[in-house]
Biotite code that builds the C-alpha atoms (Angstrom):
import biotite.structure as struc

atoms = struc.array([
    struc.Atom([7.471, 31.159, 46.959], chain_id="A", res_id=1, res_name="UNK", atom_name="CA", element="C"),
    struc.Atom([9.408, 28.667, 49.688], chain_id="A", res_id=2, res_name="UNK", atom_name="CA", element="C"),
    struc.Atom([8.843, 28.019, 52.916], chain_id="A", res_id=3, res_name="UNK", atom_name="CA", element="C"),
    struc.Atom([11.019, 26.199, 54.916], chain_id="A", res_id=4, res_name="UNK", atom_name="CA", element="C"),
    struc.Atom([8.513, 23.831, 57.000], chain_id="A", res_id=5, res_name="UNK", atom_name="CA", element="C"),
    struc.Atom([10.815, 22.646, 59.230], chain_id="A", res_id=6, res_name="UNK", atom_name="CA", element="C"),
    struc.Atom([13.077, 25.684, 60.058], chain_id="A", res_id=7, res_name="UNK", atom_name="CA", element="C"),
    struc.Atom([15.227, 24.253, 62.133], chain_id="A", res_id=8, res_name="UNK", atom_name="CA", element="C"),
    struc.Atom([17.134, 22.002, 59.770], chain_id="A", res_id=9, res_name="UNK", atom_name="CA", element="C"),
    struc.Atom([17.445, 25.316, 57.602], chain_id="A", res_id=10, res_name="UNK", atom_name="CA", element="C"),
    struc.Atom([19.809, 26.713, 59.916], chain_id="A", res_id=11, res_name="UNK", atom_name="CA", element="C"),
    struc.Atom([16.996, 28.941, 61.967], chain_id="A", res_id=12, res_name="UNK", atom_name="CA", element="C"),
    struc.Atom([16.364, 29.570, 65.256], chain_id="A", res_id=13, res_name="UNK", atom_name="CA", element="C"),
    struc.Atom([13.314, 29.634, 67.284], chain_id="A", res_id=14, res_name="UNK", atom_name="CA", element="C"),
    struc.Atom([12.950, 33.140, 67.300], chain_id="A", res_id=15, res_name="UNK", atom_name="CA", element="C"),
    struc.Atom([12.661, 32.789, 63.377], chain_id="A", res_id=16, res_name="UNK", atom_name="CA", element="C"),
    struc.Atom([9.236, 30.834, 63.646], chain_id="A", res_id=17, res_name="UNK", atom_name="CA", element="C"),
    struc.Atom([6.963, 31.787, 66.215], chain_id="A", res_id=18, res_name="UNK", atom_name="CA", element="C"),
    struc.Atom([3.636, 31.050, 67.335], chain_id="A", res_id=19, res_name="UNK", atom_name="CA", element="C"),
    struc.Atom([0.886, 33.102, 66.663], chain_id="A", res_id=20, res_name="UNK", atom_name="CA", element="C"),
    struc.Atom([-2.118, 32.116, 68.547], chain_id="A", res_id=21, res_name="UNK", atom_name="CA", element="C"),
    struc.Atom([-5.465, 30.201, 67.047], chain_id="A", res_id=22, res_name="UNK", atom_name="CA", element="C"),
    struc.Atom([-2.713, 26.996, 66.227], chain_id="A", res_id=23, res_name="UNK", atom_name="CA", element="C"),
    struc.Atom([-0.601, 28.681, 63.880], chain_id="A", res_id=24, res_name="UNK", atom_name="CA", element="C"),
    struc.Atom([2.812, 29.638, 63.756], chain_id="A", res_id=25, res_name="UNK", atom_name="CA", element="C"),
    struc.Atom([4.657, 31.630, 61.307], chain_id="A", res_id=26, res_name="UNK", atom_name="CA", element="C"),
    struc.Atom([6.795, 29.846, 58.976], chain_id="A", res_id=27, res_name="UNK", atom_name="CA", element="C"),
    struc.Atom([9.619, 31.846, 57.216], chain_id="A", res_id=28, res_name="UNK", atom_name="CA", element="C"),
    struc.Atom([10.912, 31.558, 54.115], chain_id="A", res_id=29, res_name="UNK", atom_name="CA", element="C"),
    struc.Atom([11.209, 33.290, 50.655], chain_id="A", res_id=30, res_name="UNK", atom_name="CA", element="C"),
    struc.Atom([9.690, 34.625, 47.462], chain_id="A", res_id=31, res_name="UNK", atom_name="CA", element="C"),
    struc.Atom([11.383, 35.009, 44.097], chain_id="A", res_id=32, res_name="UNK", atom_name="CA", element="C"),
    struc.Atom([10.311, 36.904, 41.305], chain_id="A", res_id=33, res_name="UNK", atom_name="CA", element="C"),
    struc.Atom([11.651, 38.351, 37.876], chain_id="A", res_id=34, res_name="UNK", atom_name="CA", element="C"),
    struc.Atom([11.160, 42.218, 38.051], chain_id="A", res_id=35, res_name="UNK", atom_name="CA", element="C"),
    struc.Atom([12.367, 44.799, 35.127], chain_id="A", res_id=36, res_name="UNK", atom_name="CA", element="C"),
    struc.Atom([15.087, 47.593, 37.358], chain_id="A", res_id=37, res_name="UNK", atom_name="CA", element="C"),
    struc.Atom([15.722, 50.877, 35.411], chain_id="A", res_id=38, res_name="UNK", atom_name="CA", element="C"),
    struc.Atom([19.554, 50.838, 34.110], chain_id="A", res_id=39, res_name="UNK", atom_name="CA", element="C"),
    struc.Atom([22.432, 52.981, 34.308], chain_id="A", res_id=40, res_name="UNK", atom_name="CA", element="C"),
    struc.Atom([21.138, 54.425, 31.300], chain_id="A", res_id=41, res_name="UNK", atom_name="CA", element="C"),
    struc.Atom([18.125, 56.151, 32.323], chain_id="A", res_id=42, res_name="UNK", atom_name="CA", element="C"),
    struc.Atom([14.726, 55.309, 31.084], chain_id="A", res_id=43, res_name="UNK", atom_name="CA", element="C"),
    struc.Atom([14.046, 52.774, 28.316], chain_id="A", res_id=44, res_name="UNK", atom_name="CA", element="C"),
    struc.Atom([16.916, 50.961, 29.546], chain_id="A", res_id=45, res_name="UNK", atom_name="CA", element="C"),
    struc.Atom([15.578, 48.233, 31.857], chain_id="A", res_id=46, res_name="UNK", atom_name="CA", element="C"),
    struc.Atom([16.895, 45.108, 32.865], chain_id="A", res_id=47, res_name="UNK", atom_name="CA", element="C"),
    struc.Atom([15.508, 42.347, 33.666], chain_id="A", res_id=48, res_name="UNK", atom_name="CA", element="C"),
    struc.Atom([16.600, 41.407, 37.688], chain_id="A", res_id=49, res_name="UNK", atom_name="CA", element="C"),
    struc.Atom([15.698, 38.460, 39.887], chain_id="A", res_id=50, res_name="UNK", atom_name="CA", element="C"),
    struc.Atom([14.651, 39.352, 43.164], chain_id="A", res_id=51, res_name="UNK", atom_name="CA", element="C"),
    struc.Atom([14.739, 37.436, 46.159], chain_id="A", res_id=52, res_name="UNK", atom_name="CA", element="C"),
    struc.Atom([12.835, 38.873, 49.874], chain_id="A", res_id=53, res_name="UNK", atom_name="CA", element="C"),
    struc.Atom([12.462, 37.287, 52.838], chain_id="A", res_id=54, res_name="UNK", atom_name="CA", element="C"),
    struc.Atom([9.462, 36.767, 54.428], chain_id="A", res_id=55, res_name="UNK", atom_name="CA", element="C"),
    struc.Atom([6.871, 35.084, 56.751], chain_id="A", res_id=56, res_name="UNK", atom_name="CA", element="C"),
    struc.Atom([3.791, 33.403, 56.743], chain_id="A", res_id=57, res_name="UNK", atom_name="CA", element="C"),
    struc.Atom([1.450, 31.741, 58.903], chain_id="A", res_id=58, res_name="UNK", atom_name="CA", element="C"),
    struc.Atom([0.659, 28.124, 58.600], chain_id="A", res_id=59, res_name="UNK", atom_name="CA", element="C"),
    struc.Atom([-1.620, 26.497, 60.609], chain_id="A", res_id=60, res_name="UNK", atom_name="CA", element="C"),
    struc.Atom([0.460, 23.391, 62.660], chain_id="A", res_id=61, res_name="UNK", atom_name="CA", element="C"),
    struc.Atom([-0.118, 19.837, 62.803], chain_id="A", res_id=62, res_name="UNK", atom_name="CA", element="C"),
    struc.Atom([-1.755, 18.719, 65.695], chain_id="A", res_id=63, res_name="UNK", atom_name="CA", element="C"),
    struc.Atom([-5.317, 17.098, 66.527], chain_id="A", res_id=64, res_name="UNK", atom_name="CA", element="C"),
    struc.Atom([-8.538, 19.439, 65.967], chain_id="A", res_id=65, res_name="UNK", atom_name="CA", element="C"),
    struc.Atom([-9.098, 19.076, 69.825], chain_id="A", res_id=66, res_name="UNK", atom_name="CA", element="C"),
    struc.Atom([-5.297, 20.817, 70.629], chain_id="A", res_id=67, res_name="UNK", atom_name="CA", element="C"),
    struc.Atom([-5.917, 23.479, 67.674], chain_id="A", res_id=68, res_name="UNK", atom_name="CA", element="C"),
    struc.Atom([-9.467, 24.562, 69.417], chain_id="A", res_id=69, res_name="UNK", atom_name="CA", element="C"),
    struc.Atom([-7.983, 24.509, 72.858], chain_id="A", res_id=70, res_name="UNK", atom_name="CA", element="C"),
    struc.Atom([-5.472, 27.105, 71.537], chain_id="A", res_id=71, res_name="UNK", atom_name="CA", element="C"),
    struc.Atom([-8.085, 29.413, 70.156], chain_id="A", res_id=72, res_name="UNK", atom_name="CA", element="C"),
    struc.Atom([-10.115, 29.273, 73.148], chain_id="A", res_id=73, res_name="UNK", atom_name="CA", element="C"),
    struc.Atom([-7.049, 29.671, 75.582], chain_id="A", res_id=74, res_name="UNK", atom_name="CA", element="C"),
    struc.Atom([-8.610, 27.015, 77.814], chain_id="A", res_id=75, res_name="UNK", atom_name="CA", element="C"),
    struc.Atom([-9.870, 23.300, 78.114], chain_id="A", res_id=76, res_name="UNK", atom_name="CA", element="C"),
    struc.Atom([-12.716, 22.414, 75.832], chain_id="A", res_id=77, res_name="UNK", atom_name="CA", element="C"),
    struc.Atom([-13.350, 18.816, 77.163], chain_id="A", res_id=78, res_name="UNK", atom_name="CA", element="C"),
    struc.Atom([-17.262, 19.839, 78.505], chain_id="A", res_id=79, res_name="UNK", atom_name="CA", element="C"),
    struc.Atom([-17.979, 21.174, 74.805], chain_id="A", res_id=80, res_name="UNK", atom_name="CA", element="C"),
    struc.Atom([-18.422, 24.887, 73.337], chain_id="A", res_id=81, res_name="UNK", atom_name="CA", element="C"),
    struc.Atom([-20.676, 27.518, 73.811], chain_id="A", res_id=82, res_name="UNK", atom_name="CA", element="C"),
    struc.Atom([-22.517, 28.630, 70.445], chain_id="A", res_id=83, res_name="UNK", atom_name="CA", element="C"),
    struc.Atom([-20.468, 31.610, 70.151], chain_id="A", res_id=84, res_name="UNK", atom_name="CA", element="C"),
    struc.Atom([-17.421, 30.231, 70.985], chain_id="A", res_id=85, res_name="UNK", atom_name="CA", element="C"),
    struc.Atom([-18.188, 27.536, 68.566], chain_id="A", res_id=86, res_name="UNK", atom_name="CA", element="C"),
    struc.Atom([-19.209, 30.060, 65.933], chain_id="A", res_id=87, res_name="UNK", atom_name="CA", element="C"),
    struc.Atom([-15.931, 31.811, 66.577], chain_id="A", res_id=88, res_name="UNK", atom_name="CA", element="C"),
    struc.Atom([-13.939, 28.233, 66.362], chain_id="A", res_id=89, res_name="UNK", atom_name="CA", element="C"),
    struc.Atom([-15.631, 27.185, 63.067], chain_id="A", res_id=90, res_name="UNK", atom_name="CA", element="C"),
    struc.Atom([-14.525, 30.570, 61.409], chain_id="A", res_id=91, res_name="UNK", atom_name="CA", element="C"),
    struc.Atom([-10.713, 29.509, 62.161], chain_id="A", res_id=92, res_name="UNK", atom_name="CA", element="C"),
    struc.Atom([-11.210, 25.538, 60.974], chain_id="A", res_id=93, res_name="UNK", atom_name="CA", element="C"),
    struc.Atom([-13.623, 25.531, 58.420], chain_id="A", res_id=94, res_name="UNK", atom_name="CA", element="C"),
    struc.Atom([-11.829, 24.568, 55.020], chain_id="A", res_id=95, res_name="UNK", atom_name="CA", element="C"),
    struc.Atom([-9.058, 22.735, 56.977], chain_id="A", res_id=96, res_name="UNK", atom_name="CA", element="C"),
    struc.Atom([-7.921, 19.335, 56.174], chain_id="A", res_id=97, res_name="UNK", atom_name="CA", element="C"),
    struc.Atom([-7.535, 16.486, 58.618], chain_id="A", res_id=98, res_name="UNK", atom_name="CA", element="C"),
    struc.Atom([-6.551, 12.977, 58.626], chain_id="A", res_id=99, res_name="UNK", atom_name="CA", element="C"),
    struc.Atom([-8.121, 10.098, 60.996], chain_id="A", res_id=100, res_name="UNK", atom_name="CA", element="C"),
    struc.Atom([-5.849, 7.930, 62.538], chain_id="A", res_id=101, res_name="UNK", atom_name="CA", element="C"),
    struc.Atom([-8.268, 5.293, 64.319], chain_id="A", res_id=102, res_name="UNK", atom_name="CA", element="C"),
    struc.Atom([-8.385, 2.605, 61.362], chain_id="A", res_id=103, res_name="UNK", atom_name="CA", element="C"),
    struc.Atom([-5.586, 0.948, 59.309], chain_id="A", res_id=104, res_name="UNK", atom_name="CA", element="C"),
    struc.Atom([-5.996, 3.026, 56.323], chain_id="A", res_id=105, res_name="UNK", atom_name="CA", element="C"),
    struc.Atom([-5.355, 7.372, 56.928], chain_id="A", res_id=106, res_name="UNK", atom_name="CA", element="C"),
    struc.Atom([-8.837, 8.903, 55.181], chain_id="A", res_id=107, res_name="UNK", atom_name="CA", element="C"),
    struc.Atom([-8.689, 12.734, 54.042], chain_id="A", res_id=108, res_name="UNK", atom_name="CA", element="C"),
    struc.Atom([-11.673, 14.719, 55.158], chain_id="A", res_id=109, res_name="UNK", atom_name="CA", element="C"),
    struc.Atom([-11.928, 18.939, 55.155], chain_id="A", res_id=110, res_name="UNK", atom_name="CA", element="C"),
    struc.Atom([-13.768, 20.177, 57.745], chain_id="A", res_id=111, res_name="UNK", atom_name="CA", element="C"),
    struc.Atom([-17.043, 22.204, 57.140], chain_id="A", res_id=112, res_name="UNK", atom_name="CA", element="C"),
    struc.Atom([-18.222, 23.131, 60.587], chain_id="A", res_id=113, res_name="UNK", atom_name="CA", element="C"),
    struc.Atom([-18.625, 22.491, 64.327], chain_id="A", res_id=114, res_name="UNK", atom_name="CA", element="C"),
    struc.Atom([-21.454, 19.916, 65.523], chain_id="A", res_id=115, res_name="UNK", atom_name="CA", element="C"),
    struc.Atom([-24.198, 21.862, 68.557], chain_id="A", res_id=116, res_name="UNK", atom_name="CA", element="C"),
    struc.Atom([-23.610, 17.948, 70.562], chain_id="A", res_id=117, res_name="UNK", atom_name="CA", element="C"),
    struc.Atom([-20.780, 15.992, 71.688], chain_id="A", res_id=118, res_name="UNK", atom_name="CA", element="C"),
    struc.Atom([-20.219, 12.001, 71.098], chain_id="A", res_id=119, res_name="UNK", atom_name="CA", element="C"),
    struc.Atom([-21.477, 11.339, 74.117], chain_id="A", res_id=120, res_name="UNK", atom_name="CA", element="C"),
    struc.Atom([-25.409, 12.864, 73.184], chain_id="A", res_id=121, res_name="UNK", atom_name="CA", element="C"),
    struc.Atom([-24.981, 13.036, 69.347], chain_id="A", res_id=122, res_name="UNK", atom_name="CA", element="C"),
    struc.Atom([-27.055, 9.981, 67.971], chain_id="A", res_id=123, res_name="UNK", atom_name="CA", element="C"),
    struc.Atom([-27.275, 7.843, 64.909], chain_id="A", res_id=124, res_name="UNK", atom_name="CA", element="C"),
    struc.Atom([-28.745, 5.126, 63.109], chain_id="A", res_id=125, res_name="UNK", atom_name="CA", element="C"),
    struc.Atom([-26.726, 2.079, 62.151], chain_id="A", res_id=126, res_name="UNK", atom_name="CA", element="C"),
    struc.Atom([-27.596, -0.087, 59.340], chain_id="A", res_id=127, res_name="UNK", atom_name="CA", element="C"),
    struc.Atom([-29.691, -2.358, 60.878], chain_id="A", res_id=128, res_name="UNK", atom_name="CA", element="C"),
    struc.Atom([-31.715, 0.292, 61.575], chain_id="A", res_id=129, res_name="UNK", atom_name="CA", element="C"),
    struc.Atom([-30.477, 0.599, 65.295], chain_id="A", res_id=130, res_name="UNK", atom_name="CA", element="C"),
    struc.Atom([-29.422, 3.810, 66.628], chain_id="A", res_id=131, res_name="UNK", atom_name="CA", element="C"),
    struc.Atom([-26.318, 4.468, 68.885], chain_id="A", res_id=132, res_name="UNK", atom_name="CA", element="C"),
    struc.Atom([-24.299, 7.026, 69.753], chain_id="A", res_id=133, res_name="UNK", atom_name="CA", element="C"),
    struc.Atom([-21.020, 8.413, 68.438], chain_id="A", res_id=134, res_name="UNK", atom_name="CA", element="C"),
    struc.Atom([-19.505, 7.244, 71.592], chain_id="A", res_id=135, res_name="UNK", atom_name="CA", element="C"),
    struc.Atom([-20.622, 3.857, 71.579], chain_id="A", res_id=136, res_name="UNK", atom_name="CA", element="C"),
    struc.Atom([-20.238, 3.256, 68.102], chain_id="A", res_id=137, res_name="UNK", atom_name="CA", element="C"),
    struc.Atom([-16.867, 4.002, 68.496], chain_id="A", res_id=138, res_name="UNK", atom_name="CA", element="C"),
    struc.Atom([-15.848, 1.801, 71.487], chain_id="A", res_id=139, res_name="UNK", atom_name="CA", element="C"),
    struc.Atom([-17.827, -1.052, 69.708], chain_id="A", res_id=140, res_name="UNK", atom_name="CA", element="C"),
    struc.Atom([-16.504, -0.662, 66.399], chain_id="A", res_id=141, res_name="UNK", atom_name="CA", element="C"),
    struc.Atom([-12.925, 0.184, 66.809], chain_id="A", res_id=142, res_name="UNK", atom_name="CA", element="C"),
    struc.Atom([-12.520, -0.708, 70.676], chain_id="A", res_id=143, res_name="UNK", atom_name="CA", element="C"),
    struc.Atom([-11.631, 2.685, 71.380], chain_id="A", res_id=144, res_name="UNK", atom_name="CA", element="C"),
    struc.Atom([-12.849, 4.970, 74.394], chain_id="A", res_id=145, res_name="UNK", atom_name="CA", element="C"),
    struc.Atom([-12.870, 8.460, 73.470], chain_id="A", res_id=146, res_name="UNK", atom_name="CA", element="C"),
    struc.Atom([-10.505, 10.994, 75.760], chain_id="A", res_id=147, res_name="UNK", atom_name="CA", element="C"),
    struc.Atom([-13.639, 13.787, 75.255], chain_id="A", res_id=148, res_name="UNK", atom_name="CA", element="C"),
    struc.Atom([-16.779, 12.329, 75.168], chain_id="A", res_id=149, res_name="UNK", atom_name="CA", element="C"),
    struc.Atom([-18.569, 15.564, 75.820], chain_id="A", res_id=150, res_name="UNK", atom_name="CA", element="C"),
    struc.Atom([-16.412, 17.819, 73.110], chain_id="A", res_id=151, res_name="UNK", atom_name="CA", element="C"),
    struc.Atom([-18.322, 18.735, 70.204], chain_id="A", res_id=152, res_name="UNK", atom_name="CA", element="C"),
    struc.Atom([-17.801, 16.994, 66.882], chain_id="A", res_id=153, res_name="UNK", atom_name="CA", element="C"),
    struc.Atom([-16.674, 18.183, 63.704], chain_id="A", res_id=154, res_name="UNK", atom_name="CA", element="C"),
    struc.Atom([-18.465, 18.552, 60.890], chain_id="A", res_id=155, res_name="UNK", atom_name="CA", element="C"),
    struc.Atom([-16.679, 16.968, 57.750], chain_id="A", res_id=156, res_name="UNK", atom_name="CA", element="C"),
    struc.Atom([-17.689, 16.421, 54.176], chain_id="A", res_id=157, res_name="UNK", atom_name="CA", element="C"),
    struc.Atom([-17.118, 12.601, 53.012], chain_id="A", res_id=158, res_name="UNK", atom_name="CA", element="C"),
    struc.Atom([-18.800, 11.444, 49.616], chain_id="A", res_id=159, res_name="UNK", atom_name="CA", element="C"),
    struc.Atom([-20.949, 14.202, 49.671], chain_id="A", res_id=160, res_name="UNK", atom_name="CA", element="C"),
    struc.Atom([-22.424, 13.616, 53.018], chain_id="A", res_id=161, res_name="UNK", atom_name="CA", element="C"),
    struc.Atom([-21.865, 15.346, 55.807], chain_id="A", res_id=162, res_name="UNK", atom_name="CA", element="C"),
    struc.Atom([-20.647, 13.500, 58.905], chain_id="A", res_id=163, res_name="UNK", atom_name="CA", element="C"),
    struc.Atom([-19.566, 13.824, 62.493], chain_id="A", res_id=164, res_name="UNK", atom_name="CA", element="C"),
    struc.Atom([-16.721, 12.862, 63.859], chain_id="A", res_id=165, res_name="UNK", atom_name="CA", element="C"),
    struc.Atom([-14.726, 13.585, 67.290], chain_id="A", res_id=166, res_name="UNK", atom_name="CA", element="C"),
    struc.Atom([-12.229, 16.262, 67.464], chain_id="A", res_id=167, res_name="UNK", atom_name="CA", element="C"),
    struc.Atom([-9.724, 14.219, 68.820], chain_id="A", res_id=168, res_name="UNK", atom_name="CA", element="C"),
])
């Protein structure tokens, strides 16, 4: 199978990759496989016959967690998620990778969940046994204001811990 990520340098159009909803879009491209076709001959008398079909598949597209959620929920997300809306976000992003941006080095983390509070609430404790929020450990540590403060964090798997990070 080969999908042609960025279809436009293919020689598609737009109408060849559309989006679906829930931060996908479907990607087209094409599957090849080695089938035996019956020959002129009747039965017994196959061939052996690469096939090539067309097809499409959706992929989900690259964009922050904050922008994917906001397109399954059709609406702004800045104040946080209901539970249900969060139970019907996590069943959409759970397994996904994502990348964080906010340091020098890009880390890899797959996302197992949805956090029930927001940076803003959500506290921790430090390792001098202080506790601060995800908010202000973030301005203090990296000197970075988050856009949502009250959005929900994502739950990722890192080291075998799990940890909370912002969507954005």
């Amino acid at each position: 199978k080969i999908f042609f990520i960025t279809p436009a340098n293919e020689g598609y159009s737009q109408e060849d990759y559309i989006d679906v909803g829930d931060g996908k879009k479907l990607i087209p491209g094409i599957k090849k496989t080695v089938q035996f076709i019956e020959g002129h001959q009747g039965r017994g008398a196959n061939n052996p016959s690469v096939i090539i079909d067309g097809m499409k598949v959706a992929f989900h597209k690259e964009q922050t967690v904050h922008e994917k959620l906001e397109e399954i929920m059709s609406n702004r997300i800045a104040s946080g998620l209901k539970d249900f809306d969060r139970e019907r976000c996590a069943a959409v992003i759970k397994g996904l990778d994502c990348y964080t941006k906010y340091t020098d080095r890009v880390r890899h983390l797959r996302i197992e969940g949805i956090h029930h509070e927001c940076a803003e609430n959500s506290r921790f404790q430090l390792k001098n046994e202080e506790t601060s929020t995800v908010a202000a450990y973030y301005r203090e540590r990296y000197q970075m204001t988050l856009k949502y403060p009250k959005a929900n964090l994502i739950v990722c798997k890192d080291k075998g811990n799990l940890n909370f990070y912002p969507m954005e």
